[in-house]
C-alpha positions as CSV (number, residue, x, y, z in Angstrom):
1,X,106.9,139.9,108.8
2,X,108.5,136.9,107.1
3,X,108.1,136.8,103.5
4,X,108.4,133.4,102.0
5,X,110.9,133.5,99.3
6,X,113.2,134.8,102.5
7,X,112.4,131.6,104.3
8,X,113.2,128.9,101.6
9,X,116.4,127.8,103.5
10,X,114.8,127.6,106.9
11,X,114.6,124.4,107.7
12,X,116.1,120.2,107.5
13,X,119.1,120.1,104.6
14,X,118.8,123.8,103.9
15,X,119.1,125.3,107.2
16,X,120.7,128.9,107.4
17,X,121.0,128.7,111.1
18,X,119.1,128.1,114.2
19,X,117.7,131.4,115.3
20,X,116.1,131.9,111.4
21,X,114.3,128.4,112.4
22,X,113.2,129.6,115.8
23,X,112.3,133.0,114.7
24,X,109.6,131.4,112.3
25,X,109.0,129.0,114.9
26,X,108.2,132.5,117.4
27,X,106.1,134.3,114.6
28,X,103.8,131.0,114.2
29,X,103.3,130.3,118.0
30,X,102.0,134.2,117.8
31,X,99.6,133.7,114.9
32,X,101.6,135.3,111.9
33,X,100.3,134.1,108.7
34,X,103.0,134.8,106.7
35,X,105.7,132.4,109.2
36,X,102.9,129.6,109.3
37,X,102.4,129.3,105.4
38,X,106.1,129.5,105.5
39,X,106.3,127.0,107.8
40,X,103.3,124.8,105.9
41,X,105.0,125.1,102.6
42,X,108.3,123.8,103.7
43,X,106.7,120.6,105.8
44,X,103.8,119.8,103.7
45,X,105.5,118.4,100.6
46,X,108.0,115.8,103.3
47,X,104.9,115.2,106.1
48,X,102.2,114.1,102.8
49,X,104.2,110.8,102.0
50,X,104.7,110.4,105.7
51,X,101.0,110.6,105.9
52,X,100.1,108.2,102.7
53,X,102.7,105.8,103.9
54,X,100.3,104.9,106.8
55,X,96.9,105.5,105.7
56,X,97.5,104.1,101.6
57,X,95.3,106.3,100.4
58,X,96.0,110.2,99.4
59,X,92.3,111.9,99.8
60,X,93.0,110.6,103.4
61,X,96.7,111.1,103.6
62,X,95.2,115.0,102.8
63,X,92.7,115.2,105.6
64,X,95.3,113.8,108.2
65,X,98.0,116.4,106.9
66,X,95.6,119.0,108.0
67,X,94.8,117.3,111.2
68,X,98.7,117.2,111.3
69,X,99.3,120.6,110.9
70,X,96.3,121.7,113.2
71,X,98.1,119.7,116.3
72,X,101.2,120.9,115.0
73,X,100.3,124.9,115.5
74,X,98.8,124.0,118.7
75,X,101.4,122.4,120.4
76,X,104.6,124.7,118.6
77,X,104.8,126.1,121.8
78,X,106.2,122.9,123.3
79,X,108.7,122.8,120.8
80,X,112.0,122.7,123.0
81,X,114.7,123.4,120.5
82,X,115.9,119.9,121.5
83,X,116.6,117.7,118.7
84,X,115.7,118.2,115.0
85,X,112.2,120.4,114.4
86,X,111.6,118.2,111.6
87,X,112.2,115.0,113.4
88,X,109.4,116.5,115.9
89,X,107.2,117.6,113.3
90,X,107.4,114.2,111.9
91,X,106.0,112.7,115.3
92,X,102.7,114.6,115.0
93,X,102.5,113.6,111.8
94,X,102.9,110.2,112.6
95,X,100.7,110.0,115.5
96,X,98.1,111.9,113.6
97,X,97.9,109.2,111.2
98,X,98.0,106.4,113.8
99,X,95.1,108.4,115.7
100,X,93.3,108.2,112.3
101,X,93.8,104.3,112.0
102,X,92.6,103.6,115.6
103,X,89.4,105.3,115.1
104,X,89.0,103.2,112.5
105,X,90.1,99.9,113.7
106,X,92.9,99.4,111.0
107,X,95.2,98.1,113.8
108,X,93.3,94.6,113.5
109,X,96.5,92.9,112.9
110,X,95.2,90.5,110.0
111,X,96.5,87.0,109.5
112,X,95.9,86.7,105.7
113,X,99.4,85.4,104.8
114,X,98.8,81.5,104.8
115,X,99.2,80.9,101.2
116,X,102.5,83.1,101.4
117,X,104.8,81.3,103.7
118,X,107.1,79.2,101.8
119,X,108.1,82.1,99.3
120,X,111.7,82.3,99.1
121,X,113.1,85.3,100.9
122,X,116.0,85.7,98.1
123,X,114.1,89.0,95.9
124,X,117.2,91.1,95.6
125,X,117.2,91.0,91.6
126,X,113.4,92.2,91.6
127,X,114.0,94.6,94.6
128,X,116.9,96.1,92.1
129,X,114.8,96.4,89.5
130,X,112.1,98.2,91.4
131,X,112.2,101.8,91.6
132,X,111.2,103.9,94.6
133,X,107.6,105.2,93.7
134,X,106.8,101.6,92.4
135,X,108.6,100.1,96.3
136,X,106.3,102.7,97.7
137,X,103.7,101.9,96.1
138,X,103.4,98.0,97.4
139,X,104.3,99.6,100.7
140,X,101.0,101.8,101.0
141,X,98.5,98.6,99.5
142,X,99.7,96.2,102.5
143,X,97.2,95.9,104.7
144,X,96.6,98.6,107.4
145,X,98.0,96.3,110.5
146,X,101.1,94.9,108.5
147,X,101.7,98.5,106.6
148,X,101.8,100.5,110.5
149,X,104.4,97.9,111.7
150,X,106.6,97.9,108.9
151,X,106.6,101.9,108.4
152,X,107.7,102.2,112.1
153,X,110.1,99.8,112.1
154,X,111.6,100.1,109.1
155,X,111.1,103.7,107.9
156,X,111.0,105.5,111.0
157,X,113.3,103.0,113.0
158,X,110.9,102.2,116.2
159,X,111.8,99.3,117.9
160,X,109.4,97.0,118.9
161,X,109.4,97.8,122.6
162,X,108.5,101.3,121.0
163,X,105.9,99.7,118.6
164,X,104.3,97.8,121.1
165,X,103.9,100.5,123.8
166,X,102.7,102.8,121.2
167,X,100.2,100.6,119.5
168,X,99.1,98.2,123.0
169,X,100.3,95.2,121.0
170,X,103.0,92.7,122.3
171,X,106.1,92.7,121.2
172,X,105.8,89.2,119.9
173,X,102.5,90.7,117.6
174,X,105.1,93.9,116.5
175,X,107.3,91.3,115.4
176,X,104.9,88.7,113.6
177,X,103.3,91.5,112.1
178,X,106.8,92.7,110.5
179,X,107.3,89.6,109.4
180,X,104.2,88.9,107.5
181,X,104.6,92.4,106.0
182,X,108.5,91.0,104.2
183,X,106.4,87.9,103.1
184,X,103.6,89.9,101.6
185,X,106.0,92.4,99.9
186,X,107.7,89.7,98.8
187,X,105.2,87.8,97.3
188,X,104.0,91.1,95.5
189,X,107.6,91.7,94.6
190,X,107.6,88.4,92.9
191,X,104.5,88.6,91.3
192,X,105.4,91.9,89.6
193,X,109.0,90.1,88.9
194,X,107.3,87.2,87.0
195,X,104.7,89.4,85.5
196,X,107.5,91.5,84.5
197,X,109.1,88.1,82.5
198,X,106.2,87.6,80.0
């Protein structure tokens, strides 16, 4: 059996080498413990941000990590070796999350942005000044529609062909939808810039 402390190194920046991975990979898909806390520990603390990245809120983000890793256990033995394990793990995770949001009608694209469209698109200072929890942060409080678009397009690098097949939206709508996400972070960039004057 796998003890954790000998699995640290498994997997993404710290792998050891391929057969360690798929060895811990083999002990999961037979229902050893040990290998799947292993495997949980290491991909918990990179798939939760995933996971609050698209829902915005972390008592969610915790329910569909464990939805996440539910799938991911039950499909390990369609794991090809192809490609990074990570990068597939990331999928579930990601779907998981957009499974979430369809069952709850999140993926109303909203069309709140009127008052927004004449903000100047020149926020480099105040994106400079930002740091990443605080970037984060304005990324999970944009609305559900505009906060799926813009993490698949810009974090996970879908294109909008890939958006729109995955979501049954138009390409047109994946792009208007990215778009109105820049304005809103903008404006919220802005305001915090301006707050951050006084």
């Amino acid at each position: 059996m796998l003890q954790a402390a000998s699995c640290r190194r498994i997997f993404g920046d710290d792998t050891v080498d391929g057969t360690s991975e798929q060895r811990t990979i083999d002990l999961c898909i037979k229902g050893d413990r040990n290998a799947q806390k292993v495997l949980f520990d290491l991909l918990a603390p990179r798939m939760y941000p995933v996971c609050i990245r698209y829902v915005g809120d972390r008592e969610v983000a915790q329910d569909i990590l464990q939805d996440g890793f539910v799938t991911l256990f039950s499909k390990l033995g369609s794991y090809k070796g192809e490609g990074s394990f990570e990068g597939w793990a990331r999928r579930i995770f990601i779907n998981t999350a957009l499974m979430h949001l369809r069952k709850k009608d999140a993926l109303k694209m909203s069309d709140e942005l009127e008052n927004a469209r004449h903000l100047s698109s020149d926020l480099t200072d105040q994106l400079e000044d930002m740091g990443y929890k605080e970037l984060m942060s304005l990324v999970t409080s944009l609305p559900p529609g505009f906060r799926t678009v813009f993490n698949m397009y810009v974090i996970e690098g879908y294109s909008h062909k890939e958006i729109a097949d995955i979501l049954g939206i138009s390409e047109t709508t994946s792009r208007t939808q990215l778009s109105r996400a820049r304005t809103w972070l903008q404006k919220r960039i802005k305001e915090n810039g301006d707050r951050g004057r006084k």
